[in-house]
N, C-alpha and C positions, 0 to 999 in steps of 0.2 A: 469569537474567542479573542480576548485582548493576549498577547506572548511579553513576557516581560525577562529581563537577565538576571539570574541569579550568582553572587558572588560567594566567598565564603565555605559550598559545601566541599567536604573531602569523602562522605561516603554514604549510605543508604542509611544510616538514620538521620543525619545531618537532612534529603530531601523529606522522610516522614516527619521531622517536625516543623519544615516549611510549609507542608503541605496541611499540617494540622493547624498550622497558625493562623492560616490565609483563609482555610477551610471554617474556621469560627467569626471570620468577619462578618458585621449585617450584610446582606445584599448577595452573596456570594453561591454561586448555585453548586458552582463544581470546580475545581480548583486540581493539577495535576504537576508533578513538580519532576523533569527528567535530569536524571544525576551526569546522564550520559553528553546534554548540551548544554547542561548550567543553563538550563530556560525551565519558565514556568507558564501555562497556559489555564484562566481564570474567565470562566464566564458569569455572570451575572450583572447584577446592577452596582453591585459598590465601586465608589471612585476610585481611582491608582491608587492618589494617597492614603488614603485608608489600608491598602494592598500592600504597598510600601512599606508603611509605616509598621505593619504584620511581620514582615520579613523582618526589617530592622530590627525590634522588638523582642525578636527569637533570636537575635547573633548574627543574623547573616545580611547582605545586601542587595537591593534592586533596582531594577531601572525598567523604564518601559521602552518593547522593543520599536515601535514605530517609531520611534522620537532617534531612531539610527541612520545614516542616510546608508545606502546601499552598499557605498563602499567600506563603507564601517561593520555593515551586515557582514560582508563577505568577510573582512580581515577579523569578525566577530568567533566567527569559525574555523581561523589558521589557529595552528596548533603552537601555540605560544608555552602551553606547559612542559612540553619536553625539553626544549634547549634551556631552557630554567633549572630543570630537573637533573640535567646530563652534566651542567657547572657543581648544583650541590654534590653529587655523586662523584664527580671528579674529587675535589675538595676532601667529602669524606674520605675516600679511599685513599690520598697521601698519606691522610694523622691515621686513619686506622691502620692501614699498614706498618707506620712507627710502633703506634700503638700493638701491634701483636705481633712486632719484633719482642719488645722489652718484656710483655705478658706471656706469649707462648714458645717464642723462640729461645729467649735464654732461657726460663723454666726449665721448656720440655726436652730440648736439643743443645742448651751449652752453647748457642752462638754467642760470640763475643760482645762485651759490652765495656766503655771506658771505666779505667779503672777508679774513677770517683761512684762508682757503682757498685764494687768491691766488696760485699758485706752491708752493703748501706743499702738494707731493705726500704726503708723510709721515703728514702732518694727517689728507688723503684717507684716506689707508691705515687710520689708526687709526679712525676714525667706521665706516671699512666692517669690521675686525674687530671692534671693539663689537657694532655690528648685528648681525653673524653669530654671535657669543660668545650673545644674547642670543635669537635663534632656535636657535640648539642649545640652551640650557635650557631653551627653553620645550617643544624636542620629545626632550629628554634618555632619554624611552626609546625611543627607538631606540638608542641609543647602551648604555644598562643592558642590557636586554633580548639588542643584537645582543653586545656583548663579554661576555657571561656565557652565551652556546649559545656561543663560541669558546673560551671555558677549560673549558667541559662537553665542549668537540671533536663539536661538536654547531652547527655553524654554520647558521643559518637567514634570513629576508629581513632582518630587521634589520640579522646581521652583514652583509648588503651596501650596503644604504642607511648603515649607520654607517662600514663602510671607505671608501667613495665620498665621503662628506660629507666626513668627517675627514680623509682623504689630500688632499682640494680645500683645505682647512680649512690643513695643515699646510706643506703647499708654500706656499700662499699666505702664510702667518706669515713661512716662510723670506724670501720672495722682500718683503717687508715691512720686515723685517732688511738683505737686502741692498740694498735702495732705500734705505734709512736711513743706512745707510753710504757709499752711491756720493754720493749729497746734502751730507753733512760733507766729503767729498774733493772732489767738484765739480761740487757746484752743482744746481739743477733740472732742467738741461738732463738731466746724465747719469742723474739720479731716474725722470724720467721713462721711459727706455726698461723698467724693471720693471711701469711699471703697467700694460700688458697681460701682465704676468706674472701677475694677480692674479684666483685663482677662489672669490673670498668670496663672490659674488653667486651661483656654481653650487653653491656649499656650502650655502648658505639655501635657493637656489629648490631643489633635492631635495628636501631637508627638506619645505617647502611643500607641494610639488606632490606629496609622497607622503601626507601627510598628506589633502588633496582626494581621491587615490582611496582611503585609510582610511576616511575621511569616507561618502566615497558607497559605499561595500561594506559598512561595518559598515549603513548606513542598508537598504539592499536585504534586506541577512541578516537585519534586522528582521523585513523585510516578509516574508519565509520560514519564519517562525514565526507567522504571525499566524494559520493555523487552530490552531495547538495552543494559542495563548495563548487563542482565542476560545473553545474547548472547557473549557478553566479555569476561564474567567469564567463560564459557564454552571452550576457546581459552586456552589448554595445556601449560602449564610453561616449562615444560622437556620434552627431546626426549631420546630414548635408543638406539644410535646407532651400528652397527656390523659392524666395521676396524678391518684391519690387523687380523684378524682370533679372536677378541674379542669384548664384549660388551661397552659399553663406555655413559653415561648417561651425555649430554650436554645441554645449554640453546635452548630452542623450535630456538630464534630467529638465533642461529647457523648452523641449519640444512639447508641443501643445498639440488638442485634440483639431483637427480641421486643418493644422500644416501640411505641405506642399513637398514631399523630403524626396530626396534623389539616389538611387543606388546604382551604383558601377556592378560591371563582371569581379567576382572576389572579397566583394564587401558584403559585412553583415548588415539585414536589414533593422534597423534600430527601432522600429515599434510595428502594431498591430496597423494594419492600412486595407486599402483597395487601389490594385493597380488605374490608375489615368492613362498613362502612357505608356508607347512602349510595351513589348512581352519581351518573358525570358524562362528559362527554366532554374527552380529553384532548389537547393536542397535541405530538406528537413529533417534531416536523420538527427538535428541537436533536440525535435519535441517527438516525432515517432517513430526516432530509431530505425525508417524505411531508409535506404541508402539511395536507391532510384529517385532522380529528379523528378520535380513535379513540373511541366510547364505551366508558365501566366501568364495572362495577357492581359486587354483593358477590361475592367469589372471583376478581375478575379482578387480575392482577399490575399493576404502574405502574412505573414506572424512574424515578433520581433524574435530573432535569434537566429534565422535563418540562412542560409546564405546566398546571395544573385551569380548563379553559373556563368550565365552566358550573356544576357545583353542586358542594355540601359534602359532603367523603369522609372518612372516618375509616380510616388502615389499619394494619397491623403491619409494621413494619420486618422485612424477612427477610434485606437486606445493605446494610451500612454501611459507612461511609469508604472504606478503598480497596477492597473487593469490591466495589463499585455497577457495573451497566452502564456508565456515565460514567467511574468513573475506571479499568476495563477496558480502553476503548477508548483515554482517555488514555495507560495504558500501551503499547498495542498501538503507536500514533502516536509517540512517545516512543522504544519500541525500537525502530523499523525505523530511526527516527530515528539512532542509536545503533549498528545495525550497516553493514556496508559491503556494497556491493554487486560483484562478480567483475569487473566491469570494470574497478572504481577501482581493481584491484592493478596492473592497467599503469603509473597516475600517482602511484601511493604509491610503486612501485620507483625513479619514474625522480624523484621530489621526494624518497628518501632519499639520491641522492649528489650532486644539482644544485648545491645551493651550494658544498661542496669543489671542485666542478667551474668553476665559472664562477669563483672565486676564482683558481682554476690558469690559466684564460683571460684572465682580467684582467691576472696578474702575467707572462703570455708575452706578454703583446700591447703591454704597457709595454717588454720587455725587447726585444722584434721591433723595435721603430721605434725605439730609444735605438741598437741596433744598423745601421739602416738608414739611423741621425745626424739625425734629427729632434732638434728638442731636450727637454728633460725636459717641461715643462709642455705641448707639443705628444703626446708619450707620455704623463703622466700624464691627460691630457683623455681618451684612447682608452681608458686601461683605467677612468677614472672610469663613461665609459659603458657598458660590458659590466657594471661590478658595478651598477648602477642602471636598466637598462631589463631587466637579465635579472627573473622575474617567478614563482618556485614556485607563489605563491600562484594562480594561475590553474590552475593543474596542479591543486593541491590541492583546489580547488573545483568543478572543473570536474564531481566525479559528487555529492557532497552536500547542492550546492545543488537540483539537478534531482529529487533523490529526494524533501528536504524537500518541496518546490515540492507531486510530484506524491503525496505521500503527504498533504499536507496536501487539496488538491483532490479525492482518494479520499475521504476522513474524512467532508468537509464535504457529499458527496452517499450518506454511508451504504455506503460500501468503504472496507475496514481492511484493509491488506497489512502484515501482521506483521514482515516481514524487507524491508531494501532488495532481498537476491536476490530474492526474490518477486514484488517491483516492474518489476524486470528483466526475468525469465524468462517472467514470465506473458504475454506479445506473442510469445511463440517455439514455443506449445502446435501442433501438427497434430492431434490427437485432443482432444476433449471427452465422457467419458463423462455422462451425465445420468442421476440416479436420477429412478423416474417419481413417485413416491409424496411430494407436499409441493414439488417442486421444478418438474416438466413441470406437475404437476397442483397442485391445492389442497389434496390430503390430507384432507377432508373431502368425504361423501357428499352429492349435491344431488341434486332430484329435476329429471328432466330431458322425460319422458313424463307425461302424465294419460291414462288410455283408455279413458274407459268404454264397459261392454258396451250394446247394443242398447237401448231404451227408458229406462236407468240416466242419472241427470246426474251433472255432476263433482261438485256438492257433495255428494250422496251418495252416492259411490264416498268423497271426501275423509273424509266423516264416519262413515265405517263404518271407515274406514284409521285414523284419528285417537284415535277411540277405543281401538281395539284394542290399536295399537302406541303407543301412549302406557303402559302399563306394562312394555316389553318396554326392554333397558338396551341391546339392539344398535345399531353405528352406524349401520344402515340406519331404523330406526327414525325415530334423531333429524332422520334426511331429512326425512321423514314428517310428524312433529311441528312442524318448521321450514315448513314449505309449507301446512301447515294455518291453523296459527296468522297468518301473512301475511295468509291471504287470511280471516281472522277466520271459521273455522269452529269451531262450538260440537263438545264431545263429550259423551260419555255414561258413564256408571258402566258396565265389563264385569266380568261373574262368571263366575265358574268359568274363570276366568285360566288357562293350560296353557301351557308351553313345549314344544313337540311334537320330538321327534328328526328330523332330516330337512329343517332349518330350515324348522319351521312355528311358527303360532301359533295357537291356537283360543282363544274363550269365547263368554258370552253375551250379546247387549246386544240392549235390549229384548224381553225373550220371545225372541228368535231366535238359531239358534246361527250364528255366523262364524268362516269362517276364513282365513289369512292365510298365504302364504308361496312358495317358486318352482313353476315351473308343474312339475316333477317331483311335489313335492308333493303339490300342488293336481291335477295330474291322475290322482295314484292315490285321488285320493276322489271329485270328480267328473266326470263328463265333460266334454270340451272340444271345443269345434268346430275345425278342422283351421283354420280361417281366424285362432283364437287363438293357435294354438300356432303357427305363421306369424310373425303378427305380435310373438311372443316369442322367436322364435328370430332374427328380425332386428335388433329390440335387443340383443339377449347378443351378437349375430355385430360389433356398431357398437360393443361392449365396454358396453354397459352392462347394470345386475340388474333383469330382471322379476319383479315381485311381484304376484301374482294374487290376490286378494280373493273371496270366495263368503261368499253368505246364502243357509241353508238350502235348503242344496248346488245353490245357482245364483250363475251368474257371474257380479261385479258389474264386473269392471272390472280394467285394468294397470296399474300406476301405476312408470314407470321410474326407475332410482334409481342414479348413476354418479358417482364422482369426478371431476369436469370438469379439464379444462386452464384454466390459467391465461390471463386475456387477452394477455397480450404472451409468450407460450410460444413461439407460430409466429412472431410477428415475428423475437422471439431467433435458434431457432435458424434462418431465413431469414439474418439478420444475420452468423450463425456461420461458414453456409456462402457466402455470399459475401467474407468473411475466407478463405477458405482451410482451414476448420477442418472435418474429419471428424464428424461429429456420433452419437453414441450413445448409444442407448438402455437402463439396467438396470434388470430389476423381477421380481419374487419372482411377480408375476402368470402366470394362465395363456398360453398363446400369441394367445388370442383377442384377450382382453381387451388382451394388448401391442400388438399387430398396429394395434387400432381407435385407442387414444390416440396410437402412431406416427406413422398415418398422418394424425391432427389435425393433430399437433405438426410434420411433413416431416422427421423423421428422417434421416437417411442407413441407418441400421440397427438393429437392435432385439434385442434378449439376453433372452429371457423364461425365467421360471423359475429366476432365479439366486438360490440363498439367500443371507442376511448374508455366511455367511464365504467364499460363493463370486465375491462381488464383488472380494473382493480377488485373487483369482487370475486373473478376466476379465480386472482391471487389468495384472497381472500378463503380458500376453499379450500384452493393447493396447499397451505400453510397446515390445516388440519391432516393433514398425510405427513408433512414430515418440513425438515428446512429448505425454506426457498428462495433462490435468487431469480432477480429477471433483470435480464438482457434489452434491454431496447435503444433510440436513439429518438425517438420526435417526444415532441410537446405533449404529445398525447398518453405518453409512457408514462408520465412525470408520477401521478397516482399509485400506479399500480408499482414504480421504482420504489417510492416511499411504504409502500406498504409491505415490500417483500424484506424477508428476514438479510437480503444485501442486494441493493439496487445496483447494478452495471449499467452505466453508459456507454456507449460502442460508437467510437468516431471522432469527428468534430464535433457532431449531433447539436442538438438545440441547446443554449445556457440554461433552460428552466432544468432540462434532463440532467444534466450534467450538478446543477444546484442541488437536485434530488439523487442522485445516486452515491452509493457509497466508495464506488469505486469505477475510477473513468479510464478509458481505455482512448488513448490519442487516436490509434490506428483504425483501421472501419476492416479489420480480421477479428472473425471468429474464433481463427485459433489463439488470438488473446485470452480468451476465457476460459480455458483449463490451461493455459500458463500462468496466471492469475491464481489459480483453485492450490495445482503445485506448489506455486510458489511458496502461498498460506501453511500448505502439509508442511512444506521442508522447513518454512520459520518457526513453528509450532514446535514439528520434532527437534529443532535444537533449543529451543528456548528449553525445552523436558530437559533437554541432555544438560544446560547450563543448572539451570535448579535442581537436576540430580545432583552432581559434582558440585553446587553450594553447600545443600544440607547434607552428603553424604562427607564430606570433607571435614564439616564443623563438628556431625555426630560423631567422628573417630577421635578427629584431632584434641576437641577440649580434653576427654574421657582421658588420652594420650597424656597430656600434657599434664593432668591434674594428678598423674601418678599410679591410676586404676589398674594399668598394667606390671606394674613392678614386683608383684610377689607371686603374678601368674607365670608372666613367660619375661620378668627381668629388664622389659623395657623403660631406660630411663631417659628422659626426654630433653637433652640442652636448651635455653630459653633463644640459643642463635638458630639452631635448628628451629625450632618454633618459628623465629621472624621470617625464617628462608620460604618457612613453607607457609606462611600469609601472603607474602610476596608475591612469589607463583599463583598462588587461588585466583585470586582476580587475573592473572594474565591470560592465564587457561584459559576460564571461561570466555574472555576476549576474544581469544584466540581463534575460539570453536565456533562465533558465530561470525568470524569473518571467512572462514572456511563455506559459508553459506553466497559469496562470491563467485564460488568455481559450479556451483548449481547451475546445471542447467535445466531451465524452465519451461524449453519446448522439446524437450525430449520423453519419449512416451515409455519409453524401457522398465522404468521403475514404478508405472504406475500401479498402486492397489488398491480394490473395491474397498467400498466402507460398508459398513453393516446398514442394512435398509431398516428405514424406519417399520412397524410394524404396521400400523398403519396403511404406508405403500406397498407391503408386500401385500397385506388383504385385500385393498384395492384389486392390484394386477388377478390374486386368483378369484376375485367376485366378478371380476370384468366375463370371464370365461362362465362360470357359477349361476348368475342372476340373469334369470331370463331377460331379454333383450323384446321389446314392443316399439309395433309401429304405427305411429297414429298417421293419418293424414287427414291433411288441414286446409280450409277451405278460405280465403279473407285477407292471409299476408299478404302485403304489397311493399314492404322497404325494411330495413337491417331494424329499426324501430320496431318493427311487426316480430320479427323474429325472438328482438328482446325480451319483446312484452310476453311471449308463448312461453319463452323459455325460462322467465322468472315465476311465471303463474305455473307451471310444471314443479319447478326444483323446491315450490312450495307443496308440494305433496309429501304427506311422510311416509317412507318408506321408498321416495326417489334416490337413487346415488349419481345417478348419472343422466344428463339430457345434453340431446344434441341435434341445433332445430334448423333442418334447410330452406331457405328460401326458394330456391330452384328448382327442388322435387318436392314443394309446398308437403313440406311432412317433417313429424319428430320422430327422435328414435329415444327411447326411455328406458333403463335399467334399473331394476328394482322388485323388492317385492309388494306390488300396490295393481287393486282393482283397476280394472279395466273404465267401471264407471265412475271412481273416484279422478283419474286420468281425464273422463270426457268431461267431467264436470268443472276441472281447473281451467281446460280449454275454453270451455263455452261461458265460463264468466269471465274470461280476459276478452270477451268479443268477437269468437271465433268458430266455426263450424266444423265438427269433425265428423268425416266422411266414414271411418272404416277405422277397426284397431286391428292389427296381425300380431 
């Protein structure tokens, strides 16, 4: 997606006919235009200028945004229209204030006026079109702005605030003219009956009073960019680099990939690297929001924006400028920024014909009461107010603000939702697939049992463990090694080192031979008491690996070794399912092993045995039940992330995952993933609450304004009142989706279920419903085997459900489907089937 700056727009039809313009160029696939950052995001094949040249064309102007350097980025997004805003406003409100001395104050209250004023209605007149003259140049572009979208046929808020003004403006001149004249023929007395013909004071106070809600909307739309601006400023100015045998401090944007850069205690790290020298602890709370230091040492990666705690690191730059973590995420925050979210096409259709429309209300509702013998400045005051309290602008903000809002609030707690839709949709999920490996669990081995045998202590089970599997590169190993070393156990030189087939390990240490590996192993060398093999088949059964130890073939001990679950995994999905959200389990794991993390985690259900590319087709399956998100973090997620109705990344995780998801999660917590879901509910329910109070505003207000109420219940509508209350429209809604700031995201108090898809509830009561059969199976030997069973199975009709073990070589099948239509899927994938239950 190319982002380009948009100059010129003032309100929500001004971006629908940017977007219409760009949107008809050759080459252009999709084209999205936000009112909210005056940027516009165009993918396809046409060239800028062509793009450009679209925008131009329509009235308005652009630039392409990469051609910005960073710090233009950032000063791109300070709030340069309020202090602009706050000078006119100042300004107006001198002359107007003269201004409705001389119009309301002598009129209505007899304050004093010099006496050249004395009878000299005329006088009056002219001091009050000065006034006014000099408030319309001070706010002249409304006036530029609205009559140049009227010769583009491109009418937008201006063109109504400048018809309203101007048409108040121009009768009132008239009616000026003809006081001036009845005054020569005769006299004060008859002068007088014009000066309530005169709407100079409602020609300014618009003006004004739109200006005050300019004022306070641009100031809000400020405040709606202040995580992306905050994320900017966190982008390092200076780098310290180490040439030629010395230090050398140059601009961030000079440093290059393979440089040498140096970071102090209290310095920000200025790009993406890998520590060389040196360790330190880092803090990362500016990309996930975790406040706890990270330690680093040599080989460990750092990110730019970070900050060095504690001591002096030397590293190599591996991504710079815009590749950095930091300005990755900046993009991410940016695009979603950028594109539009499925609900906002309800208020971009109905703000592309609004203004044409309310102009045609204006001009019937003048012609209605001229017809019904009101007189002209009694009609022109009615349609004054339909063109000045009608209000696009609220339409048009009503979903961009809310997205900014909560795309900025995701950012700043370490969630990046790529697309506004994403934002959207993510509170709408029934299904959440979860991968086990890195996402339920930690994706590293811990050692979770110590067990030594009879007379044996732990330190000596540890240091016989210690020794051995310290040359051995397995990750069960590095358990081993990590758990040693903790508890500061010494080891010893082993020789005659052996990698034994069978997952074992032999050598020798000290004189004695040892050896290492699972109790299959270990029990074909030496013997085992029944009370060990017990107490190892109850570990494996709990999903974790026993690793049996022996010195000179006696048994020293079990030392348990499991991929743990994460602390906040069961709270998660606990969280999930109180949301309303189906909760699933995938993993390449055997059924044991699935079964025991499951049932940590509280699963709802569990998929064991699926490989990489069969994740995608689980997903595949899941989507026919209802909407589905999946969770994961490796390379091998990437499929099944793209194919689910919102791909989550969880982590650092892998750049492919993270390219394929829709929404990444810095932190490697699960409970990121129903703050994430929340967050979606709460931007949703305000975006409703914004487009309620657009269209319910505008449906009372024109009807108001155009007179409809006057002979019912007497309501008669000022054209100043009118401007007051356009004003405020767009503030409000501003208002209400910054209020989406004080949300909090990981609080569980307000959570409510969604309605389940029908689908999933069928499921859940077929699951109970549909006999359940067990084939057993003769020929599997590998996670291949399993696949091949379990796709020639789900190809049976009338299967719903399969689920095929490796390790109790058998399927289990739900469905209504023979027994020999069953054996016969089996026995043409290759297979022998022993017995069905």
């Amino acid at each position: 997606m190319e982002q380009y700056n948009v100059t010129g727009m003032s309100c929500a039809a001004c971006s629908a006919r940017v977007e219409k313009a760009v949107s008809k160029v050759e080459g252009v696939t999709s084209c999205s235009v936000s009112l909210l950052t005056n940027s516009m995001g165009v993918e396809g094949t046409a060239s800028k200028e062509a793009i450009i040249k679209a925008v131009v064309d329509a009235g308005y102007g652009a630039s392409l945004k990469n051609d910005t350097k960073s710090s233009e980025k950032e000063s791109a997004l300070e709030d340069k229209e309020t202090p602009l805003m706050k000078k006119r406003l100042i300004w107006s409100l001198i002359f107007l204030i003269v201004l409705m001395y001389f119009s309301m104050g002598h009129m209505m209250w007899g304050w004093p006026l010099p006496s050249l004023f004395n009878d000299n209605h005329v006088a009056m007149g002219l001091v009050q079109l000065l006034l006014t003259i000099a408030v319309m140049i001070i706010n002249g572009k409304f006036f530029i702005s609205g009559f140049k979208g009227l010769i583009h046929k491109a009418p937008n808020m201006d063109t109504l605030v400048a018809l309203g003004s101007g048409a108040a403006f121009v009768y009132s001149t008239y009616a000026l003219f003809a006081m001036t004249e009845a005054q020569v023929k005769g006299g004060s007395e008859a002068a007088m009956v014009y000066m309530h013909e005169f709407y100079f004071e409602s020609a300014a106070m618009i003006l004004t009073l739109i200006t005050v809600g300019k004022m306070l909307e641009a100031r809000s739309k400020g405040k709606t960019t202040d995580a992306l601006k905050g994320l900017m400023k966190l982008a390092p100015k200076t780098a310290v680099i180490f040439k030629n045998g010395k230090e050398e401090t140059i601009p961030v944007e000079q440093l290059k990939k393979g440089d040498i850069f140096v970071v102090r205690p209290g310095e920000s790290i200025p790009a993406d690297g890998i520590v060389t020298e040196g360790a330190s602890a880092v803090n990362e709370a500016t990309l996930t929001g975790e406040s706890i230091p990270v330690d680093k040492s040599i080989g460990d990666s750092v990110s730019s924006a970070t900050i060095n705690i504690s001591g002096f690191i030397r590293c190599e730059a591996t991504r710079v400028g815009e590749d950095t973590t930091l300005s990755q995420i900046i993009k991410m925050v940016s695009d979603a920024s950028a594109t539009k979210a499925p609900i906002a096409k309800i208020a971009d259709k109905v703000s592309g014909v609004f203004v044409p429309v309310v102009i045609s209300i204006a001009v019937i509702t003048i012609i209605v009461w001229l017809l019904l013998g009101e007189s002209a400045g009694f009609a022109l005051a009615r349609g004054i107010s339909v063109l000045v309290i009608s209000c696009p602008c609220a339409l048009g903000l009503a979903t961009p603000v809310a997205i900014m809002v909560g795309n900025g609030m995701g950012a700043k707690n370490g969630i990046l939702f790529k697309t506004a839709a994403s934002l959207e949709e993510a509170g709408g999920v029934n299904i959440i697939a979860l991968d086990k490996t890195g996402t339920i669990t930690k994706g590293e081995p811990k050692v979770t049992d110590i067990m030594p045998a009879e007379g044996i202590s732990e330190k000596e089970l540890l240091y016989l463990a210690y020794s051995l599997e310290k040359k051995s590169e397995h990750p069960l190993a590095k358990a081993i090694i990590q758990i040693a070393e903790e508890k500061n156990i010494k080891s010893n030189e082993v020789d005659e080192f052996v990698v034994l087939p069978g997952n074992g390990l032999k050598g020798r240490l000290d004189g004695n031979e040892i050896t290492g590996g699972s109790l299959k192993f270990i029990g074909s060398k030496i013997t085992t008491e029944s009370k060990i093999r017990e107490e190892a088949e109850k570990l494996a059964d709990s999903g974790k690996t026993p690793l049996l130890f022996s010195k000179n073939d006696k048994l020293m001990g079990i030392i348990a070794v499991a991929d743990v679950i994460k602390e906040d995994s069961s709270k998660a999905v606990r969280e999930l399912q109180n949301m309303g959200i189906h909760v699933v389990m995938l993993t390449g794991d055997n059924e044991k092993t699935a079964r025991a993390i499951g049932k940590q985690a509280g699963v709802d259900e569990i998929i064991a045995g699926v490989l990489p590319d069969g994740k995608e087709s689980v997903i595949r399956e899941l989507k026919e039940k209802g909407k589905v998100a999946m969770v994961g973090d490796g390379i091998n997620d990437a499929p099944a992330l793209t194919r689910a109705d919102i791909g989550i990344a969880i982590g650092a995780g892998a750049d492919i995952a993270i390219d394929a998801a829709d929404i990444v999660l810095m932190k490697s917590r699960l409970s990121d993933v129903p703050a994430a879901i929340r967050l979606s509910r709460a931007t949703l329910k305000n975006i409703h609450e914004n487009l309620f109070w657009a269209f319910i505003y505008n449906i009372i207000g024109i009807p108001l304004a155009a007179g409809l109420f006057i002979s019912l219940f007497g309501w008669e509508l000022n054209p100043m009142f009118g401007a007051a209350a356009m004003s405020l429209s767009s503030f409000c809604v501003v208002s209400n989706a910054l209020r989406l700031n004080l949300f909090n995201m990981y609080s569980s108090k307000k959570d409510k279920k969604i309605k389940q898809n029908t689908a999933l509830n069928n499921n859940e009561n077929n699951k109970e419903e549909s006999k359940m059969k067990k084939i057993s199976i003769e020929g599997m030997m590998c996670g291949h085997c399993v696949a091949h069973v379990e796709k020639a199975l789900k190809s049976v009709e009338g299967v719903t459900e399969v689920k095929v073990s490796l390790e109790n070589k058998c399927a289990e099948v739900s469905g209504d489907v023979s027994d020999d239509a069953l054996k016969k899927a089996v026995e043409d994938a290759g297979y022998e089937v022993k017995g069905i239950k």
